[in-house]
DRENGUDO-797177 format. One record per residue: residue in three letters; residue number from 1; z negated, y negated, x negated of N, C-alpha, C, O in turn. Coordinates in pm, 1 decimal. Example, Ala and Ser with C-alpha at 12.3 -4.5 7.8 and 13.67 -1.06 7.14 Angstrom:
// DRENGUDO-797177
  residuo  num      n_c3      n_c2      n_c1     ca_c3     ca_c2     ca_c1      c_c3      c_c2      c_c1      o_c3      o_c2      o_c1
      ala    1    -780.0     569.0   -1319.0    -780.0     450.0   -1230.0    -780.0     330.0   -1320.0    -846.5     331.9   -1423.6
      ser    2    -708.0     225.0   -1285.0    -714.0     106.0   -1367.0    -787.0      -3.0   -1290.0    -803.9    -113.8   -1340.9
END
This chain:
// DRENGUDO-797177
  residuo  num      n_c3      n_c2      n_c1     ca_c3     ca_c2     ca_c1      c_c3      c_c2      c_c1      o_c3      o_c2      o_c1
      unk    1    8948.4    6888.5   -3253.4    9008.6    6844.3   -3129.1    9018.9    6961.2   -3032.3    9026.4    7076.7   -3074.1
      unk    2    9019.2    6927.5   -2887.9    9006.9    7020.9   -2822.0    9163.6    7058.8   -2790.5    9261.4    7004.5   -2842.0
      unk    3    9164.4    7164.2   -2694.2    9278.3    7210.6   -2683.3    9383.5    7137.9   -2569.8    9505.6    7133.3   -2584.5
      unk    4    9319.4    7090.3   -2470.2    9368.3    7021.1   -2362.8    9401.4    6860.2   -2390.2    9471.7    6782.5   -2325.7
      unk    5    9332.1    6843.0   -2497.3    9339.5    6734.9   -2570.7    9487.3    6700.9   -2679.3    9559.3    6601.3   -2685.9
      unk    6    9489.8    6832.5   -2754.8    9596.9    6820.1   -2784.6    9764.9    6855.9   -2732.5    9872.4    6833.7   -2788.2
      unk    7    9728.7    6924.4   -2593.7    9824.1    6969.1   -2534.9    9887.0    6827.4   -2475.7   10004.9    6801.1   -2499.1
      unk    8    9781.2    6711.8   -2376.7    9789.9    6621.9   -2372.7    9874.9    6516.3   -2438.4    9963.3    6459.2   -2374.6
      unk    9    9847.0    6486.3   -2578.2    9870.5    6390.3   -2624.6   10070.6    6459.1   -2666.4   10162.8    6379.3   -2683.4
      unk   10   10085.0    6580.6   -2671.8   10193.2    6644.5   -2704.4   10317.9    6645.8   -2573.3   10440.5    6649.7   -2583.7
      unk   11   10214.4    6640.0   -2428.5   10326.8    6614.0   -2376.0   10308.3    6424.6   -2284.1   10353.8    6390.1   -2175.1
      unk   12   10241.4    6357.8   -2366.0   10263.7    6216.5   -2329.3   10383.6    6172.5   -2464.4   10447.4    6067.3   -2461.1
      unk   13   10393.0    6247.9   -2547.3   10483.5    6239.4   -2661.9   10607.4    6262.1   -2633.0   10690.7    6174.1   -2654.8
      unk   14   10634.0    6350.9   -2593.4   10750.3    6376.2   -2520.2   10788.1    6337.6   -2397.3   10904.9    6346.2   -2359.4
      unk   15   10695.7    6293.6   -2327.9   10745.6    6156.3   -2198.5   10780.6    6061.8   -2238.1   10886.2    6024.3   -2187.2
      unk   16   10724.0    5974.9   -2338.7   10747.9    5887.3   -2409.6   10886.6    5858.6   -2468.7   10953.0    5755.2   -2460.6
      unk   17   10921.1    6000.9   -2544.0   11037.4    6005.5   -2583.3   11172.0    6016.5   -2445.8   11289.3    5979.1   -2448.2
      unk   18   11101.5    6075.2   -2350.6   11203.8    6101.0   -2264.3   11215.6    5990.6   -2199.4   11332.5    5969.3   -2166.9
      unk   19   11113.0    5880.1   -2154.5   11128.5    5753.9   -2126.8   11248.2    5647.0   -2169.4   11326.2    5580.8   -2101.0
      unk   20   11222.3    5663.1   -2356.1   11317.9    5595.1   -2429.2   11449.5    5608.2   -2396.0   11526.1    5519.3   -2358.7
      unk   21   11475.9    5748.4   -2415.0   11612.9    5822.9   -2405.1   11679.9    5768.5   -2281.0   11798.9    5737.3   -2279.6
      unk   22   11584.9    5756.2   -2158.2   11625.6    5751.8   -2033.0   11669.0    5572.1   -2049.0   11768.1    5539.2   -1983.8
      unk   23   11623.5    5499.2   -2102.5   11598.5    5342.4   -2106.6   11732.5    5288.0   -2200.3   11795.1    5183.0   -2185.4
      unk   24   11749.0    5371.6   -2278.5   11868.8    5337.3   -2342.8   11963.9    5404.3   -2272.5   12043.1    5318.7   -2232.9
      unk   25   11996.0    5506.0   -2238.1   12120.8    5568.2   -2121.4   12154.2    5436.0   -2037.1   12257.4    5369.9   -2048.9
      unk   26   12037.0    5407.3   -1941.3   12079.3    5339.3   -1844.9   12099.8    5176.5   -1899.9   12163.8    5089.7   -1840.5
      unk   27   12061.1    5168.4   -1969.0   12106.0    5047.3   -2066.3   12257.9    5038.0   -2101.8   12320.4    4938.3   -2065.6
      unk   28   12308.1    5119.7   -2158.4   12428.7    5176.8   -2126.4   12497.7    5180.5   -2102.3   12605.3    5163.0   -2159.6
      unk   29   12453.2    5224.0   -1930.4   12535.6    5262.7   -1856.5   12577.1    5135.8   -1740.8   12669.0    5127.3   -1659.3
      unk   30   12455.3    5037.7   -1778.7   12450.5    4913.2   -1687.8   12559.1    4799.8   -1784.6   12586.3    4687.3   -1742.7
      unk   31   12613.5    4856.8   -1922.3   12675.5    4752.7   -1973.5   12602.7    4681.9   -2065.5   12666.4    4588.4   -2114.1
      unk   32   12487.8    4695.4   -2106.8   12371.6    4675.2   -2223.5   12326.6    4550.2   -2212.2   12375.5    4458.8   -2145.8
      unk   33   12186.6    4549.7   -2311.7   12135.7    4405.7   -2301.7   12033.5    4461.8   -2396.4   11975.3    4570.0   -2389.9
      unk   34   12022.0    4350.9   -2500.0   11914.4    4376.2   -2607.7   11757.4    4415.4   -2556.0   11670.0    4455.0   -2633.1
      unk   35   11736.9    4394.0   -2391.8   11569.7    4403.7   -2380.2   11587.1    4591.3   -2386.6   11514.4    4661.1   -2457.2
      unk   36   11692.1    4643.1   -2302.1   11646.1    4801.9   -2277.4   11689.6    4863.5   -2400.7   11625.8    4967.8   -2415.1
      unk   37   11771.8    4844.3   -2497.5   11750.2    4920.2   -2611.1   11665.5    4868.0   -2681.0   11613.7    4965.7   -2735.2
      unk   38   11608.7    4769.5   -2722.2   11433.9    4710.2   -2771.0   11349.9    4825.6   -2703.3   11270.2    4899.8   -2760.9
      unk   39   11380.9    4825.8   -2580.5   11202.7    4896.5   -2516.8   11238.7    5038.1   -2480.5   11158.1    5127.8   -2455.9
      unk   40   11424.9    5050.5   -2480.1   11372.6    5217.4   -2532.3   11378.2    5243.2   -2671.4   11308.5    5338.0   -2707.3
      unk   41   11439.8    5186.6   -2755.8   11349.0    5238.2   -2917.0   11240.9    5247.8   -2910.2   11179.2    5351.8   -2933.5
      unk   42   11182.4    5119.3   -2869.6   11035.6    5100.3   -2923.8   10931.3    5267.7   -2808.9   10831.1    5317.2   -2860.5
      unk   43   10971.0    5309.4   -2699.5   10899.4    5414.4   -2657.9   10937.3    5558.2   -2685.7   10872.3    5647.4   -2631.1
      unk   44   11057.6    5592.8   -2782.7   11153.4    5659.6   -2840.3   11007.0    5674.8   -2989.2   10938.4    5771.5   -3022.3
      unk   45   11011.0    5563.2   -3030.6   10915.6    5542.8   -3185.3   10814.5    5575.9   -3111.9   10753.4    5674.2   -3154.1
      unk   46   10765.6    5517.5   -2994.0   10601.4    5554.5   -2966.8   10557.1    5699.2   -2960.3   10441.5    5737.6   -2977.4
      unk   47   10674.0    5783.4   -2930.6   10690.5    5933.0   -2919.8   10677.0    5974.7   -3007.8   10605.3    6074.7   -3011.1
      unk   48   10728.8    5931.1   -3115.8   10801.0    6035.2   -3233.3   10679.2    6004.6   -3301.1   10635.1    6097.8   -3368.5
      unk   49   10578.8    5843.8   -3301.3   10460.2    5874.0   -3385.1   10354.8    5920.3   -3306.8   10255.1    5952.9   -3371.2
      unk   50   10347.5    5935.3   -3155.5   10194.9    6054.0   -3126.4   10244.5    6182.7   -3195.5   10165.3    6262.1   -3246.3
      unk   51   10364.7    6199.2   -3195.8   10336.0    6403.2   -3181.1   10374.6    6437.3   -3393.1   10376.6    6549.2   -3444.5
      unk   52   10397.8    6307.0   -3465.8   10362.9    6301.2   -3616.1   10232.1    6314.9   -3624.8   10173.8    6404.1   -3686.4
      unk   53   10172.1    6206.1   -3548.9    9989.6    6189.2   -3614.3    9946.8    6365.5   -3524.3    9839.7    6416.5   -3557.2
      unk   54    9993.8    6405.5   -3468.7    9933.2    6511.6   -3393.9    9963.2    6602.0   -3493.6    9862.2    6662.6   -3529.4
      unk   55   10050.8    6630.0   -3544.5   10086.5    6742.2   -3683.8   10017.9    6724.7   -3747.8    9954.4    6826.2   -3776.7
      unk   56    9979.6    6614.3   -3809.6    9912.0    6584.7   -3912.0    9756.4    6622.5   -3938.2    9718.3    6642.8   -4053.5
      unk   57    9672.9    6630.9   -3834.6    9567.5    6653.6   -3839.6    9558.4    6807.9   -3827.9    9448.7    6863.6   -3830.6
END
């Protein structure tokens, strides 16, 4: 893998995660509702497995 390639996928990993984080805060902070903690876990998980499979190789 190239280098820009993996720099890439390392910081869409951590947007991802920062997405989540941000999706459940304001979830939150709006008084909650099962869709924004659903879809920030689920981009919270989408994070945490690019930058696993990225270790891994």
């Amino acid at each position: 893998m190239s280098g820009l390639y993996k720099r890439s996928v390392f910081v869409f990993g951590l947007v991802a995660i920062g997405l989540g984080i941000a999706l459940v805060a304001e979830t939150v902070a709006a008084g909650g509702g099962s869709t924004g903690y659903l879809l920030g876990a689920l981009f919270v998980a989408l994070g945490i497995g690019r930058l696993y499979l990225l270790r891994r190789r």
